[in-house]
TORLUM-202140 format. One record per residue (C-alpha): residue in one letter; x negated, y, z. Coordinates in steps of 0.02 Angstrom, whole numbers, padded with zeros to 5 digits, always signed. Example, Ala and Ser with C-alpha at 12.3 -4.5 7.8 and 13.67 -1.06 7.14 Angstrom:
<pts>
A-00615-00225+00390 S-00684-00053+00357 
</pts>
This chain:
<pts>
X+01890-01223-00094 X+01805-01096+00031 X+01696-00971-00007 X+01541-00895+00075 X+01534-00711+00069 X+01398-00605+00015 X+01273-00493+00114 X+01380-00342+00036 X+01549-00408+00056 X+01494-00446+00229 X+01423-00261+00247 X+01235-00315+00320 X+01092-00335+00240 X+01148-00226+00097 X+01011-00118+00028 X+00987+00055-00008 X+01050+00040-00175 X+01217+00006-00114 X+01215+00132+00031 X+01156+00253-00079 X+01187+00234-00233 X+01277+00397-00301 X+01099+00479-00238 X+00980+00350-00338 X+00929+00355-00522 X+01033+00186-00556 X+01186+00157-00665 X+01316+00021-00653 X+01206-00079-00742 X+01069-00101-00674 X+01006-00280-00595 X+01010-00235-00396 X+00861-00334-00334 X+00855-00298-00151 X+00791-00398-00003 X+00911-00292+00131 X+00818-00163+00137 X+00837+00008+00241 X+00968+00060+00394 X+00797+00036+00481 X+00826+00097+00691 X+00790+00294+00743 X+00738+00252+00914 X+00750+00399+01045 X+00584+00374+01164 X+00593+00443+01326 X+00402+00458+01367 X+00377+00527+01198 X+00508+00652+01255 X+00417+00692+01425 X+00254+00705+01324 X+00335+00862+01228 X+00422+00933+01349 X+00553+01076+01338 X+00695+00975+01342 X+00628+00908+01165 X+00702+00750+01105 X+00578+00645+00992 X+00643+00491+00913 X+00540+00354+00822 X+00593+00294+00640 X+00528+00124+00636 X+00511+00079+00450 X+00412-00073+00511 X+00557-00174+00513 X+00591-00172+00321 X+00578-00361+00232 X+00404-00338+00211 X+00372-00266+00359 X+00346-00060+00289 X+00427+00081+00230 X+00376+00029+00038 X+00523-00078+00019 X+00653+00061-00002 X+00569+00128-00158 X+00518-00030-00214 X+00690-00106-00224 X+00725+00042-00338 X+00577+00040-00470 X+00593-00160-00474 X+00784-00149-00493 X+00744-00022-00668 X+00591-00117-00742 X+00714-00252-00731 X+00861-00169-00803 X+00724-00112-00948 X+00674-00292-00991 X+00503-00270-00894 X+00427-00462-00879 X+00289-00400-00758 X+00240-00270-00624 X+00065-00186-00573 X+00009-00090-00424 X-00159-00039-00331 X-00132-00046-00161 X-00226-00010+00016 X-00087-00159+00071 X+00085-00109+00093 X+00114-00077-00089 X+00051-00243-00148 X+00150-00336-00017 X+00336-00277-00040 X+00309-00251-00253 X+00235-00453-00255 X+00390-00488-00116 X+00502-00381-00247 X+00444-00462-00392 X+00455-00645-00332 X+00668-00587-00293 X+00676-00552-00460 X+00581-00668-00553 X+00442-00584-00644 X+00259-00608-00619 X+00148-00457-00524 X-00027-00408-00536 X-00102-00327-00383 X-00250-00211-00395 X-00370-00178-00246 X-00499-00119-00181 X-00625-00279-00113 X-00645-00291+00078 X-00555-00139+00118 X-00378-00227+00145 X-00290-00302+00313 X-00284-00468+00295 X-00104-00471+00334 X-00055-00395+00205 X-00183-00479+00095 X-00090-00638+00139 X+00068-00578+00111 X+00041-00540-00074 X-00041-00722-00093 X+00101-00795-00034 X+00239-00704-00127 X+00144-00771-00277 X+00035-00621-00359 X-00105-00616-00478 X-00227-00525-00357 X-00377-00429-00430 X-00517-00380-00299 X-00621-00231-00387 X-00804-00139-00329 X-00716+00016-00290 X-00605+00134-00195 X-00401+00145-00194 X-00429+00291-00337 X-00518+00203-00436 X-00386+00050-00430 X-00249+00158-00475 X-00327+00225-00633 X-00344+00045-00683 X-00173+00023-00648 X-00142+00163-00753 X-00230+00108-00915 X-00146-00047-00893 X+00012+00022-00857 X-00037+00140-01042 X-00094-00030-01150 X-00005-00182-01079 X+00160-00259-01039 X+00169-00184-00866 X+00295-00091-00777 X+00178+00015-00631 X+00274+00009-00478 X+00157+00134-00377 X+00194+00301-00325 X+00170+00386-00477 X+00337+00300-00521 X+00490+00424-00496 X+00600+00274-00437 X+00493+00254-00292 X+00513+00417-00237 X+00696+00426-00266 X+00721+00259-00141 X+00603+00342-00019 X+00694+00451+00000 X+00862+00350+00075 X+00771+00368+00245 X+00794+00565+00267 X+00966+00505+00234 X+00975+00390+00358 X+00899+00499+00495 X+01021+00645+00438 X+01176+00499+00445 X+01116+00436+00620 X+01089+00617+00700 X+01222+00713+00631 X+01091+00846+00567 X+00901+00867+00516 X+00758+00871+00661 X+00673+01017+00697 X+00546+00930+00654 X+00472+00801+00570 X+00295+00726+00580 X+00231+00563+00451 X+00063+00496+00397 X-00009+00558+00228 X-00099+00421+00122 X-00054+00452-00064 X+00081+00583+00001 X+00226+00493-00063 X+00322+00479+00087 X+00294+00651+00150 X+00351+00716-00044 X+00493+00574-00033 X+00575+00635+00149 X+00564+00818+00090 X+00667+00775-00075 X+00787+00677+00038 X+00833+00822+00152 X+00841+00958+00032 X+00957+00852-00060 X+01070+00831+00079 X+01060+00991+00125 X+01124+01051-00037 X+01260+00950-00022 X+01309+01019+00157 X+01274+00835+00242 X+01167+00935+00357 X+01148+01127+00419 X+00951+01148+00392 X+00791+01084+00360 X+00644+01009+00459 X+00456+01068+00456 X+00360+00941+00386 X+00187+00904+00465 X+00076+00777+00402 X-00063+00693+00490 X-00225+00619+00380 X-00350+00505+00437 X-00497+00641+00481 X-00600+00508+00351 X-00495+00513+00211 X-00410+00700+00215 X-00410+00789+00034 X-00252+00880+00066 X-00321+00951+00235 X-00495+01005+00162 X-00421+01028+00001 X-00539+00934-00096 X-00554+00766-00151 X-00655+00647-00045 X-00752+00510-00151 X-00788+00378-00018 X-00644+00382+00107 X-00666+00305+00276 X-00549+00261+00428 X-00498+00106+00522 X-00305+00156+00471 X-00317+00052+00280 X-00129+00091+00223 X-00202+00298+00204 X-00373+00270+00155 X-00370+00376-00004 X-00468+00498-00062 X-00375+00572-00194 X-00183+00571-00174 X-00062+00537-00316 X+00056+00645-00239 X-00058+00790-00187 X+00036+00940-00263 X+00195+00856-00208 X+00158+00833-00041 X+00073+01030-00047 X+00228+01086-00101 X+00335+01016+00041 X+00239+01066+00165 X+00220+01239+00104 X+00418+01247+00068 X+00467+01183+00233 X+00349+01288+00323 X+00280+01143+00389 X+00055+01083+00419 X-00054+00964+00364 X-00173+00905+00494 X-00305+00790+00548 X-00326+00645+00688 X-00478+00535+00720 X-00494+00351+00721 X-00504+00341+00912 X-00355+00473+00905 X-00263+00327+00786 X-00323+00178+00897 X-00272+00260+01064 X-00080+00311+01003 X-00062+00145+00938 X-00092+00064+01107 X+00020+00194+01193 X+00149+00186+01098 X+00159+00006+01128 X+00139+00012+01296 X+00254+00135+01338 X+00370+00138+01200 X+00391-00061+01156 X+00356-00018+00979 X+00200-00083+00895 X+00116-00022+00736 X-00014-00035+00627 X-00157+00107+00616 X-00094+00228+00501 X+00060+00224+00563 X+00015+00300+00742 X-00062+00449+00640 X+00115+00495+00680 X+00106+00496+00858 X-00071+00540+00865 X-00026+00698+00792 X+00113+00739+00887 X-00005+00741+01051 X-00114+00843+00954 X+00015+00948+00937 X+00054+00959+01112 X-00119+00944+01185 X-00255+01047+01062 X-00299+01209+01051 X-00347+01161+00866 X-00164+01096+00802 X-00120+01154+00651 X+00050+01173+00725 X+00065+01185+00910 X+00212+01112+01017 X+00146+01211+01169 X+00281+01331+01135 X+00399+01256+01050 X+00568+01311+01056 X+00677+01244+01178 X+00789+01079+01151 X+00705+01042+00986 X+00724+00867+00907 X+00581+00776+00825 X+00557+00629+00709 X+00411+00544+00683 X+00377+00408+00551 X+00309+00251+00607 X+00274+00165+00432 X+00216-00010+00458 X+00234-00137+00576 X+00067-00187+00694 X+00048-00368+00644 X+00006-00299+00459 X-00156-00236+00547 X-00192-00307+00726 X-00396-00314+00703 X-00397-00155+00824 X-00297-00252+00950 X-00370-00396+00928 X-00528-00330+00949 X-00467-00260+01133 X-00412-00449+01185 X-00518-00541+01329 X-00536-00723+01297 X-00406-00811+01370 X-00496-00926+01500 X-00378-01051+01559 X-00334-01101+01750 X-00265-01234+01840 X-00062-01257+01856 X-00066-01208+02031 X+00023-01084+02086 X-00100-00985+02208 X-00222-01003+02053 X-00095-00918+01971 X-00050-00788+02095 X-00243-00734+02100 X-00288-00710+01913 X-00102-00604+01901 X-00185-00503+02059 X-00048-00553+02189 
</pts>
């Protein structure tokens, strides 16, 4: 009788967990529940390159092409795979998006029930949608992001509920498998490395990744970390906590990160910045990098690449590229894919007024 082989025996598809495993809080035990997650592409850009200068090299980790689409999934797989292997029946989250999508996508794998927490109106629809259909129990509240996640954390205190934000160590650990990845596919740390801040866990997961690997001699030094916040919703940057936060870029809309002293920390340790862009800053680098990269994201994600022109460009960067040294190598974090937000592109469209199927109709609308 023949038999089909598994995603793992076949080597594809086969998680972080399984890449990484000897670096992850998870025992031989534990119920892997993993949708293939990870080994996500470092693309090298070339205009991005020529935008830096000095024989820089900047490459693009696209974590937009995770199962659900952002860089949530690596943690997720983690903290779903240990409320399992603790007998957890359920999971909870607030989310600006990404969050709820991959732990409702995570929870459906392993077949537990999920309770999303946001905030009402202030979510893309796409990623609305995408917790609907992985089957969630999807709780719309008159608030902000911070005041979901203290819900979640009462919750999380008095109920049945295993909180798969953030807050939750396992997340962070799983993050971290993409510093890992970029040191694997490089042969060494960047120079360099630039990332959105929302609730800071990224920026405090990468960090942990590369010192990590760095103490174990997988790579010969560190990158300084710079992190880019929505010029709306930027505690870390003014150092204070902002009550109503406010940009177009939903996935870092937060006014009070859960990861604040974290993320601090890194940046401080790695001799790295914290910065600002603007919402036209955000909407313009997501259209360039599209158009001349090929790589399309969703708002926060181009705080990334918005910041690394600021960096090249403004007098008022918190960390200038104008004269940086020669030959450097830069990563920037792209963290979600564009369809999870296209109401800024959309927005852009013309209406597309048919012609006739003739071809010199043709050749005069393409301007030939």
């Amino acid at each position: 009788m023949s038999r089909h082989a598994t995603n793992a025996e076949l080597g594809q598809g086969r998680g972080v967990i399984e890449h990484y495993r000897e670096y992850l809080p998870v025992s031989d035990s534990t119920p892997v529940i993993s949708l293939g997650e990870g080994d996500t592409p470092l693309v090298h850009c070339p205009q991005l390159s020529t935008r830096v200068g000095h024989g820089c090299d900047v490459f693009v980790k696209n974590e937009g092409v995770n199962p659900t689409g952002s860089f949530k999934d690596r943690g997720m797989t983690v903290a779903v795979s240990n409320a399992l292997g603790r007998g957890a029946s359920a999971l909870v989250c607030a989310s600006t998006g990404n969050t709820s999508a991959s732990a409702a996508a995570y929870a459906a794998r392993a077949g537990i029930s999920c309770a999303v927490i946001l905030p009402a109106g202030k979510i893309a629809s796409g990623k609305l949608l995408q917790a609907f259909v992985y089957g969630a129990k999807i709780v719309a509240i008159k608030g902000n992001f911070d005041d979901a996640l203290r819900i979640v954390r009462e919750l999380g205190e008095r109920d049945a509920f295993a909180i798969v934000n953030s807050i939750n160590p396992d997340r962070i650990a799983g993050q971290k498998t993409a510093a890992f990845e970029i040191v694997d596919s490089m042969g060494d740390a960047p120079d360099f490395h630039l990332l959105p801040v929302g609730n800071a866990g990224n920026i405090t997961a990468y960090w942990a990744g590369y010192r990590e690997y760095h103490a174990r001699q997988k790579s010969t030094k560190l990158p300084a970390m710079i992190g880019f916040q929505a010029a709306g919703a930027a505690p870390i940057f003014y150092n204070r906590v902002i009550e109503r936060p406010e940009t177009v870029a939903s996935a870092i809309r937060i006014g009070n990160p859960a990861s604040w002293k974290q993320a601090r920390a890194a940046i401080d340790e790695s001799h790295g910045a914290i910065d600002i862009v603007s919402d036209e800053e955000l909407g313009a680098a997501q259209t360039w990098l599209a158009r001349h990269e090929g790589i399309f994201v969703e708002p926060a994600s181009a705080a990334s690449i918005a910041g690394l022109f600021k960096c090249c460009d403004s007098n008022e960067a918190a960390c200038s590229f104008k004269k940086i040294p020669e030959g450097s190598r830069i990563v920037c974090t792209v963290t979600g894919h564009g369809l999870k937000d296209p109401n800024m592109i959309q927005k852009q469209m013309e209406e597309l007024r048919p012609v006739a199927s003739i071809v010199s109709d043709i050749r005069r609308v393409l301007g030939l």
